[in-house]
N, CA, C and O atoms as a MOPAC input file, in Angstrom:
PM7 MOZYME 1SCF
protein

 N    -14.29700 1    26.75100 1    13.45800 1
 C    -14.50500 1    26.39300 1    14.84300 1
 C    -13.20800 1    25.86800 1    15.45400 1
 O    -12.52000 1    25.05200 1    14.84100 1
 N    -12.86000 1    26.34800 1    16.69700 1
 C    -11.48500 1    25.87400 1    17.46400 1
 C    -12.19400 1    24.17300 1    17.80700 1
 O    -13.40300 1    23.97200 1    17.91600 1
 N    -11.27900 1    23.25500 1    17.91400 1
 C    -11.17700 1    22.33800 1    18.46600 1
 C    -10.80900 1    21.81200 1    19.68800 1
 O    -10.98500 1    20.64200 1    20.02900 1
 N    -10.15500 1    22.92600 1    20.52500 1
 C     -9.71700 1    22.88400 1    22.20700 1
 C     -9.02600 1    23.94300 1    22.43300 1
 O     -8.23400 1    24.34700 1    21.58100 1
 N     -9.18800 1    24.54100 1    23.54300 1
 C     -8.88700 1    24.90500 1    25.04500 1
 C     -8.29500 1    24.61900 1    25.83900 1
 O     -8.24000 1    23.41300 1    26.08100 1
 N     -7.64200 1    25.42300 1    26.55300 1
 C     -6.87700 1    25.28600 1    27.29600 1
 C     -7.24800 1    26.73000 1    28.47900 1
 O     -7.33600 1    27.94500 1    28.30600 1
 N     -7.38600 1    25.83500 1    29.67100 1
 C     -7.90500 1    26.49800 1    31.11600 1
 C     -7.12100 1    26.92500 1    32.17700 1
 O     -7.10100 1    26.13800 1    33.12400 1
 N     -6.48400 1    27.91700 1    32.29500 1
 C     -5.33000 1    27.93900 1    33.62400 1
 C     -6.15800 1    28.73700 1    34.76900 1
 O     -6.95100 1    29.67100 1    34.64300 1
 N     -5.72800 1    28.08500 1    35.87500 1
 C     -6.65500 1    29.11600 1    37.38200 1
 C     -4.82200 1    29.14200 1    38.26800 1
 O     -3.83000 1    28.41700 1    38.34800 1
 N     -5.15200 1    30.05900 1    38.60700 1
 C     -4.25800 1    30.86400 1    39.51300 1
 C     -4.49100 1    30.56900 1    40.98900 1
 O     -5.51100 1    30.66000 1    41.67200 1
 N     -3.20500 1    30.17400 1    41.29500 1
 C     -3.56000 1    29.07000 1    42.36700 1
 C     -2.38300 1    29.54100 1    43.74900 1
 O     -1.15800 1    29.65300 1    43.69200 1
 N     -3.20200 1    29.71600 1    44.78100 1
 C     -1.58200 1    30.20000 1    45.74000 1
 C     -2.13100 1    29.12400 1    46.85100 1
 O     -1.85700 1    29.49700 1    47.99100 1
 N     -2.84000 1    27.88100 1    46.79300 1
 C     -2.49300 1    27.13400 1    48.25200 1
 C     -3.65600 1    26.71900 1    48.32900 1
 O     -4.45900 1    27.44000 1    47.73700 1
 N     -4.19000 1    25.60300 1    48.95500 1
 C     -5.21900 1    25.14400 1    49.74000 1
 C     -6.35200 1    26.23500 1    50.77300 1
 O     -7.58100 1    26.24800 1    50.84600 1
 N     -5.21800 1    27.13700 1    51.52200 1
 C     -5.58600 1    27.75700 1    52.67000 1
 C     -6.60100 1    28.96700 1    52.06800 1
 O     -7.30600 1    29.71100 1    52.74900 1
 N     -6.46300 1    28.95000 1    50.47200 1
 C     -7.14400 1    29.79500 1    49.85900 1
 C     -7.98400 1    29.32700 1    49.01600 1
 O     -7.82500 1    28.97500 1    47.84700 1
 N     -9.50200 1    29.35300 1    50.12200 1
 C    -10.58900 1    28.59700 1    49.46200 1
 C    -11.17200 1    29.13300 1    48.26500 1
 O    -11.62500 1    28.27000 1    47.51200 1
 N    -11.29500 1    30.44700 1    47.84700 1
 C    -11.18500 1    30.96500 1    46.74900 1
 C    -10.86900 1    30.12500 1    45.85100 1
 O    -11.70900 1    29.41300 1    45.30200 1
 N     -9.46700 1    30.09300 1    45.55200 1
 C     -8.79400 1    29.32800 1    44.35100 1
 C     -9.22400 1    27.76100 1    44.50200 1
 O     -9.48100 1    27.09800 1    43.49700 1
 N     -9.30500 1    27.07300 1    46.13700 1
 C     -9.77900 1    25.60500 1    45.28700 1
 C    -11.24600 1    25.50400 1    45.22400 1
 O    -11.87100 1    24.46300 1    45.02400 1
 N    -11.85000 1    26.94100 1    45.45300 1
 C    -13.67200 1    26.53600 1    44.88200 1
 C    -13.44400 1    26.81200 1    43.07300 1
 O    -13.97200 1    26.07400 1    42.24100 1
 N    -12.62300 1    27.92500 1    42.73100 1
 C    -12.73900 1    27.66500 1    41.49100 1
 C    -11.58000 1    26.88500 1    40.92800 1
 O    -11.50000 1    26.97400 1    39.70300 1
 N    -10.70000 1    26.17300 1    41.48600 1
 C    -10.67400 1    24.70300 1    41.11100 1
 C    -11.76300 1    23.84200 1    40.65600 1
 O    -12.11100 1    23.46800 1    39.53600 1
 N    -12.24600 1    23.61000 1    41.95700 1
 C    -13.29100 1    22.43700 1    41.50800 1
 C    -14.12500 1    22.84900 1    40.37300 1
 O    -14.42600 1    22.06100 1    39.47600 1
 N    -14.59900 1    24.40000 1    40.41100 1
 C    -15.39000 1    24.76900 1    39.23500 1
 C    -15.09900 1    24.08100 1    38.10400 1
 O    -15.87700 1    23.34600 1    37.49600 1
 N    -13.92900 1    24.33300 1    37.81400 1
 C    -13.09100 1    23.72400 1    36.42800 1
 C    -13.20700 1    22.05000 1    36.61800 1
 O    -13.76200 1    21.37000 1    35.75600 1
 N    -12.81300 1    21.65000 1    37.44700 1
 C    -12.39900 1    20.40000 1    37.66800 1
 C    -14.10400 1    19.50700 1    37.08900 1
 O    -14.07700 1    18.62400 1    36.23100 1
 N    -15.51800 1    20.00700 1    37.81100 1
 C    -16.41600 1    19.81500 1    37.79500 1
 C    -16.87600 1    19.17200 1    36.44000 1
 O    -17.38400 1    18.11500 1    36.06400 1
 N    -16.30800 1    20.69500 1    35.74300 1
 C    -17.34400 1    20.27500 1    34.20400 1
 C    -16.05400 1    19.80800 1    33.61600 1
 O    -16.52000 1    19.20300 1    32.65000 1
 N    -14.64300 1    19.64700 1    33.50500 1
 C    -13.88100 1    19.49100 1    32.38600 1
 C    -14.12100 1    17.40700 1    31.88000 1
 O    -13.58300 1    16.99600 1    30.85200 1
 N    -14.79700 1    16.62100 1    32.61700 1
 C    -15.30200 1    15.79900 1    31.67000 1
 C    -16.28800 1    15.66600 1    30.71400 1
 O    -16.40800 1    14.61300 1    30.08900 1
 N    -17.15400 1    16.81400 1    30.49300 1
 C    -18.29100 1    16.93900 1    29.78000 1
 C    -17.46600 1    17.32300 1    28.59000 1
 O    -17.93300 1    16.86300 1    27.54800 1
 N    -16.37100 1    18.03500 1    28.43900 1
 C    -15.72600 1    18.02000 1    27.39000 1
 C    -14.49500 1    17.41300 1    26.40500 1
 O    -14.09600 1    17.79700 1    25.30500 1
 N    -14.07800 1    16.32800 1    27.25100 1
 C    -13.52100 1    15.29800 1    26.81000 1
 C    -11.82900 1    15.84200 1    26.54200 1
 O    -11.31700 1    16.56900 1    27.39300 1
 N    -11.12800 1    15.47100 1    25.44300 1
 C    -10.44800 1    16.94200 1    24.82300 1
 C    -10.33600 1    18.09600 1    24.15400 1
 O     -9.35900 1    18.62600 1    23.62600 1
 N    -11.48300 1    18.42600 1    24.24300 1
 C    -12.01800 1    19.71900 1    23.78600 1
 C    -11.05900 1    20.76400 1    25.23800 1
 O    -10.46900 1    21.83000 1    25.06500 1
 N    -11.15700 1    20.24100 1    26.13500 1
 C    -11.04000 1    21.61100 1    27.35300 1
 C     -9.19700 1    20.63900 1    28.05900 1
 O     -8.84000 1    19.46400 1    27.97200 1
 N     -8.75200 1    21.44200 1    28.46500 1
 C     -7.26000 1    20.59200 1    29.00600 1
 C     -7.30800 1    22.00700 1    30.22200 1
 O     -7.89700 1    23.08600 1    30.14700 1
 N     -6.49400 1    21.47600 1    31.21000 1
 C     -6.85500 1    22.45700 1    32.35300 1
 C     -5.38400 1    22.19400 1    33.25600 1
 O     -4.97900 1    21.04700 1    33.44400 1
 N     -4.60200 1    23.48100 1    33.81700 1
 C     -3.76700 1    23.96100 1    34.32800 1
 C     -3.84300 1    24.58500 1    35.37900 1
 O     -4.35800 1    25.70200 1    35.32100 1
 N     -3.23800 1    23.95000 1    37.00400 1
 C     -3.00100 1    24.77400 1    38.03100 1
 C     -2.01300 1    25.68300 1    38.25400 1
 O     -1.04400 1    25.31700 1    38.92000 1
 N     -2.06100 1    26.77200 1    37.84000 1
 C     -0.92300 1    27.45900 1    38.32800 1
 C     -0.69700 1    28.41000 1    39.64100 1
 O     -0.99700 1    29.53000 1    40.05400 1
 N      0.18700 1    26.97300 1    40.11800 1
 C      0.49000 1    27.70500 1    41.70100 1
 C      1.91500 1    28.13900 1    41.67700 1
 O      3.02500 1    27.72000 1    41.34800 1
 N      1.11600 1    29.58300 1    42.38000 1
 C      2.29900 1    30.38600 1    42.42100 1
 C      3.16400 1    30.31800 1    43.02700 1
 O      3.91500 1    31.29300 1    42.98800 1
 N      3.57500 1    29.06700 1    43.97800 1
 C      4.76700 1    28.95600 1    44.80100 1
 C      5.32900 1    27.87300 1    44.45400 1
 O      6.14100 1    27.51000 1    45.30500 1
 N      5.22800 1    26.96900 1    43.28200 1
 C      6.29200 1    27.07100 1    42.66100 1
 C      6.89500 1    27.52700 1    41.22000 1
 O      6.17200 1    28.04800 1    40.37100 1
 N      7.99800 1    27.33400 1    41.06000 1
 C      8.74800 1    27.81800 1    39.75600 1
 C      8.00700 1    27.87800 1    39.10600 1
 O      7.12400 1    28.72600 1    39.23000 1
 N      8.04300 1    26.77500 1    37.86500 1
 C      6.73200 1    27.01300 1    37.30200 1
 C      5.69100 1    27.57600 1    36.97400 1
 O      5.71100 1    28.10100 1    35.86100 1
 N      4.48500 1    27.67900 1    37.74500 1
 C      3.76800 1    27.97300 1    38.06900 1
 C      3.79500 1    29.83900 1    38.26200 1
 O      2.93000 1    30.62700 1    37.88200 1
 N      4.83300 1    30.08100 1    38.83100 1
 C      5.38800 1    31.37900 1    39.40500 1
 C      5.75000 1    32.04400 1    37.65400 1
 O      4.99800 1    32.86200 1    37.12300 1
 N      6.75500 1    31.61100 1    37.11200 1
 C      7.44100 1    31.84800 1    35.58200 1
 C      5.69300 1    32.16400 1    35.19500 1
 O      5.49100 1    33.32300 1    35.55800 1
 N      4.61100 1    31.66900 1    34.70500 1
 C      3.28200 1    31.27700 1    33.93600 1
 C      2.90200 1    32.19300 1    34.71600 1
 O      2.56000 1    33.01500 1    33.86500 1
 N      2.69400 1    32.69300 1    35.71000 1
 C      1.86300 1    33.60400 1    36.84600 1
 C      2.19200 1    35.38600 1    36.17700 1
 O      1.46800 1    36.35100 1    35.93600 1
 N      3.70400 1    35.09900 1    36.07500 1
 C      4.35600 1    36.65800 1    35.40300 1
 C      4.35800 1    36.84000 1    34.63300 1
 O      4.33800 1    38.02900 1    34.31300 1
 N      4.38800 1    35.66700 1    33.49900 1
 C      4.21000 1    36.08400 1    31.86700 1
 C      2.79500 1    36.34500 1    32.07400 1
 O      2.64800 1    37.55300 1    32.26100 1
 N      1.34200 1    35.51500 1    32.13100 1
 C     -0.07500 1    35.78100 1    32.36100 1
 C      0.23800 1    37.67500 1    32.62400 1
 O     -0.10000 1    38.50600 1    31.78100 1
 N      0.80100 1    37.96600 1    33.69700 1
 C      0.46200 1    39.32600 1    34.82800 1
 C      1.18900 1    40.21200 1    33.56800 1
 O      0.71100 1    41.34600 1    33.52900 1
 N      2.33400 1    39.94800 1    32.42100 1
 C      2.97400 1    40.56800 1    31.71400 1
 C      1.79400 1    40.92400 1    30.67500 1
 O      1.40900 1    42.04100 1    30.33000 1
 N      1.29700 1    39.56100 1    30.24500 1
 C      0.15500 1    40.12100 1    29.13500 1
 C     -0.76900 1    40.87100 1    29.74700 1
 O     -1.17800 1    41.70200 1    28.93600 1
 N     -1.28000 1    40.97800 1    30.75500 1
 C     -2.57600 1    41.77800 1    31.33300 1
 C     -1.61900 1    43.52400 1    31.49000 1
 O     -1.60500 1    44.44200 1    30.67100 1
 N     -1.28900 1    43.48100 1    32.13700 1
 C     -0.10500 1    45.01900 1    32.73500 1
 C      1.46800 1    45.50200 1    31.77600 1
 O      2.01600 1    46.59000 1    31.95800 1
 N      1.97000 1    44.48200 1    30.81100 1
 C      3.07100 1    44.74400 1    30.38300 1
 C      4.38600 1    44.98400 1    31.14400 1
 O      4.29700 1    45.58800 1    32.21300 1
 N      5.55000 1    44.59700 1    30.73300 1
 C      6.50500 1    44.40400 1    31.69300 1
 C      6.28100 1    45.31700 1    32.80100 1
 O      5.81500 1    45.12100 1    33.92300 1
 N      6.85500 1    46.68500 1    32.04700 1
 C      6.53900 1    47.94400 1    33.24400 1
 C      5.41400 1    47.88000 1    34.29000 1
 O      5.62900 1    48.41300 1    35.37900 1
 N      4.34800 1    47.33600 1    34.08300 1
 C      3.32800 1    47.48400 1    35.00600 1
 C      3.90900 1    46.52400 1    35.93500 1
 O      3.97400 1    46.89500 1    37.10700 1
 N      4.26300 1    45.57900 1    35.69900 1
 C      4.46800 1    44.20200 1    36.58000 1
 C      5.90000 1    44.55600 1    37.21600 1
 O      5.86800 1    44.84100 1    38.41300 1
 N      6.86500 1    44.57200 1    36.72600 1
 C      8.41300 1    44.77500 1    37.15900 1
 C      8.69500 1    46.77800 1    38.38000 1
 O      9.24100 1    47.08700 1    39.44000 1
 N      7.85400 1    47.54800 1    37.20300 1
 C      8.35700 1    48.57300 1    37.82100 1
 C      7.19000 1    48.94400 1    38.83900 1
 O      7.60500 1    49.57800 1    39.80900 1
 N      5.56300 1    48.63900 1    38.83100 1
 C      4.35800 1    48.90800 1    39.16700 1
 C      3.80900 1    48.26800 1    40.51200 1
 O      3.11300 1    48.59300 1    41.47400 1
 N      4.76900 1    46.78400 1    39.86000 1
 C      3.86400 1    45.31800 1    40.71200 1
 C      2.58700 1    45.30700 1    40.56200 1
 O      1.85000 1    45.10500 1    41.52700 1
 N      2.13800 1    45.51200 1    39.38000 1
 C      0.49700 1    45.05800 1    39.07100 1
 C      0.99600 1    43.36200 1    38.88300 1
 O      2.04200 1    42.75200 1    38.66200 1
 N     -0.10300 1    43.12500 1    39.06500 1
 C     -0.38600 1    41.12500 1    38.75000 1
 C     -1.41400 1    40.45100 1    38.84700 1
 O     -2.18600 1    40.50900 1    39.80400 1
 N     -1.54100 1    39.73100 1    37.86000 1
 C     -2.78300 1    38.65300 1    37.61100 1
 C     -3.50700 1    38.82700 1    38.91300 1
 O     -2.78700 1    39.16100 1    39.85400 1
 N     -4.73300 1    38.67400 1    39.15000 1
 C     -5.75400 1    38.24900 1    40.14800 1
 C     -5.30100 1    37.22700 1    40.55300 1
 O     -4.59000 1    36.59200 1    39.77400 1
 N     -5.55200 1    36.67800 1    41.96000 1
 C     -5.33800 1    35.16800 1    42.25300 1
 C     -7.34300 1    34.97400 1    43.41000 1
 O     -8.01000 1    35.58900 1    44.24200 1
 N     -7.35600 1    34.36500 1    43.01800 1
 C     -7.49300 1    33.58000 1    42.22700 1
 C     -8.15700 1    34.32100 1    40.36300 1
 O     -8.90900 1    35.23600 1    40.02500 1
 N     -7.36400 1    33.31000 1    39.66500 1
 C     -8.03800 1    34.05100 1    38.47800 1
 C     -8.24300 1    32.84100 1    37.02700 1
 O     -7.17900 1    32.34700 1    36.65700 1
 N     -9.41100 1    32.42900 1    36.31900 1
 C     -9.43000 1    31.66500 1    35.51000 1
 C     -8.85600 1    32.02300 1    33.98000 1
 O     -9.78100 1    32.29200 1    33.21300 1
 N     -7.76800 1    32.07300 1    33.48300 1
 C     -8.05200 1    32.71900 1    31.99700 1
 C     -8.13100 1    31.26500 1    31.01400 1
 O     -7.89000 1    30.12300 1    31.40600 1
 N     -8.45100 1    31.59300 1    29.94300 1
 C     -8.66200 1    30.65700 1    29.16800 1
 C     -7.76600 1    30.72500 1    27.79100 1
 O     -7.73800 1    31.85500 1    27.30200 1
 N     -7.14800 1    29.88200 1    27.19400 1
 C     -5.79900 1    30.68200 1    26.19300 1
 C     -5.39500 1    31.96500 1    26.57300 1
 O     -5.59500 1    33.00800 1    25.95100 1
 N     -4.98100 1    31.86100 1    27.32800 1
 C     -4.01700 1    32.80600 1    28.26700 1
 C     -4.73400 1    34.21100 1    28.50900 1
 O     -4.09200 1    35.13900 1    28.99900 1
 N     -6.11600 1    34.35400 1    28.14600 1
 C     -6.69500 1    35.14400 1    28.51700 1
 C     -7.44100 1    35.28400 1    29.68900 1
 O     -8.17600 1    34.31800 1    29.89500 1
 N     -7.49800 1    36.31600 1    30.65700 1
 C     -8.59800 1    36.94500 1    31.42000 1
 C     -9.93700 1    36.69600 1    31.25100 1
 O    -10.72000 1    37.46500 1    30.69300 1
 N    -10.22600 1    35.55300 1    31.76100 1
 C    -11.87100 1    35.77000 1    31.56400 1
 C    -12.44700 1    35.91100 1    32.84400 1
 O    -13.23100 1    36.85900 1    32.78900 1
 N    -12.41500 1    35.21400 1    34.41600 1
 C    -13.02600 1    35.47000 1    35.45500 1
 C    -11.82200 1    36.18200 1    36.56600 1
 O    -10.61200 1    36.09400 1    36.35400 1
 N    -12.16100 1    36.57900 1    37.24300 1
 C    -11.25700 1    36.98500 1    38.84800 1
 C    -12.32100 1    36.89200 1    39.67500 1
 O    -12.21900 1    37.50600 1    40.73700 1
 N    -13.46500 1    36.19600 1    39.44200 1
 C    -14.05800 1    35.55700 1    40.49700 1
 C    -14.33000 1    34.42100 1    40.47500 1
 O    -14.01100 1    33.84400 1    39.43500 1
 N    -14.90600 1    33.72100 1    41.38100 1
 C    -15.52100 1    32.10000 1    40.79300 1
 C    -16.87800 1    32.16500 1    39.88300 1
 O    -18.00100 1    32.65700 1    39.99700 1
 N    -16.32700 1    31.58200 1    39.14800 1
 C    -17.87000 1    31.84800 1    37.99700 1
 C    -18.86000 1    30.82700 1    38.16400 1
 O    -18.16200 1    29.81400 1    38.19700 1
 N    -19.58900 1    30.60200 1    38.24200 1
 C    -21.04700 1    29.58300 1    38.32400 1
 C    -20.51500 1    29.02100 1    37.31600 1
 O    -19.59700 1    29.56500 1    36.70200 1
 N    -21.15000 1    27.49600 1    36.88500 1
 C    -20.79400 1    26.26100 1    36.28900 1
 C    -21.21900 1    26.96200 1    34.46900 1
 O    -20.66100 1    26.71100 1    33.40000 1
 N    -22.61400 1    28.03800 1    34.82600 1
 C    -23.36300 1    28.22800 1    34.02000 1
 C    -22.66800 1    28.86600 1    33.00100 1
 O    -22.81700 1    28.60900 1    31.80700 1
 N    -21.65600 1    29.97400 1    33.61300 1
 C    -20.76300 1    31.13500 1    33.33500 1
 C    -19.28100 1    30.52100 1    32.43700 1
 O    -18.76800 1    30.90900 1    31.38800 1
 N    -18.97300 1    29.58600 1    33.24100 1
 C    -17.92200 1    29.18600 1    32.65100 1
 C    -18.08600 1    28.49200 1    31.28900 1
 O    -17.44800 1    28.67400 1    30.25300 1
 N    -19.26300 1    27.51700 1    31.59000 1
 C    -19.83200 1    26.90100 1    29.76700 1
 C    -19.66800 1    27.66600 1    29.12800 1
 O    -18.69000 1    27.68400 1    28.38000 1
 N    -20.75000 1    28.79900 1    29.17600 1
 C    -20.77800 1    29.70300 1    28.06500 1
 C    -19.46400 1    29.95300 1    27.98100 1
 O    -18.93300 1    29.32300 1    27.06600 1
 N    -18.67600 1    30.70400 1    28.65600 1
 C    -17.21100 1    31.21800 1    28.44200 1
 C    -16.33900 1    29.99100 1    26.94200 1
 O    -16.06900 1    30.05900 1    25.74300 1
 N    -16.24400 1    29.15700 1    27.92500 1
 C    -15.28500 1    27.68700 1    26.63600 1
 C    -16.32200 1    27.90200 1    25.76700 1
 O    -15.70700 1    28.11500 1    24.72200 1
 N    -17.92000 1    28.02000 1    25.40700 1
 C    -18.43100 1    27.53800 1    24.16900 1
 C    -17.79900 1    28.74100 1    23.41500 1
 O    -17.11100 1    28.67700 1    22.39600 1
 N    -18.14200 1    29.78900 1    24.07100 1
 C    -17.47500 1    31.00900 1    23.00200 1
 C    -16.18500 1    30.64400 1    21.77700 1
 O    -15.91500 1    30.45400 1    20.59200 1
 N    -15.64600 1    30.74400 1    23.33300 1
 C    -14.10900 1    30.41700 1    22.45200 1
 C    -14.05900 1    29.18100 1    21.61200 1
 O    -13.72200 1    29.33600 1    20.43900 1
 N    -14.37000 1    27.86700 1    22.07200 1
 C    -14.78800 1    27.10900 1    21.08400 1
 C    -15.17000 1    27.35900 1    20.08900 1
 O    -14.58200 1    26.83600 1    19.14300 1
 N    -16.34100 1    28.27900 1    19.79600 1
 C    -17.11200 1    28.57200 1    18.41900 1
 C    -16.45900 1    29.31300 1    17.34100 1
 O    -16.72900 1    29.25000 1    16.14200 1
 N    -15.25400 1    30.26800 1    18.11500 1
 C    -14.58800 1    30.78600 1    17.54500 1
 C    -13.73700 1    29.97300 1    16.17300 1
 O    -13.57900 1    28.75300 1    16.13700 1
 N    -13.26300 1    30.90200 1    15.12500 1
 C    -12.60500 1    30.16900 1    14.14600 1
 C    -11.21600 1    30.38500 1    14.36200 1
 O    -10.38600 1    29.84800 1    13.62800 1

């Protein structure tokens, strides 16, 4: 069984209620899990955030897709250990299950 998680949502601004409804999604339940779940905004305007946005968009599309294609991560988008799990806002219900998975995992 994993012992924690780690949550990144894809984040371009306030003005994009999208990304802070599934903010709060995350934000909502991540005390029910104490440190089991650790959680990351990555907004894409800045550095940071931007660097984490292209590596994420690199693992989904591979350089070529991203550099020569311009494919890229969903925004808003939740992955969980750097994986793809929603590009929509997921219900509270959706996301549990999602972390228990991976949690259960060895």
């Amino acid at each position: 069984m994993k012992d924690h998680v780690h949550i990144e949502v894809t984040f371009k601004g306030k003005s994009c209620l999208a990304c802070v409804y599934m903010q709060e999604t995350v934000l909502d339940m991540l005390p029910e899990y104490g440190n089991q779940v650790t959680y990351s905004k990555l907004d894409i305007r800045a550095e940071d955030g931007k660097q984490r946005f292209l590596a994420l968009s690199c693992t989904l599309f591979g350089e070529k897709g991203v550099y020569e294609h311009h494919r890229l991560a969903p925004i808003p988008a939740l992955f969980i250990d750097g994986e793809l799990i929603f590009d929509v806002i997921p219900s509270r219900d959706e996301l549990e299950e999602a972390i228990e998975v991976r949690l259960s995992k060895a």
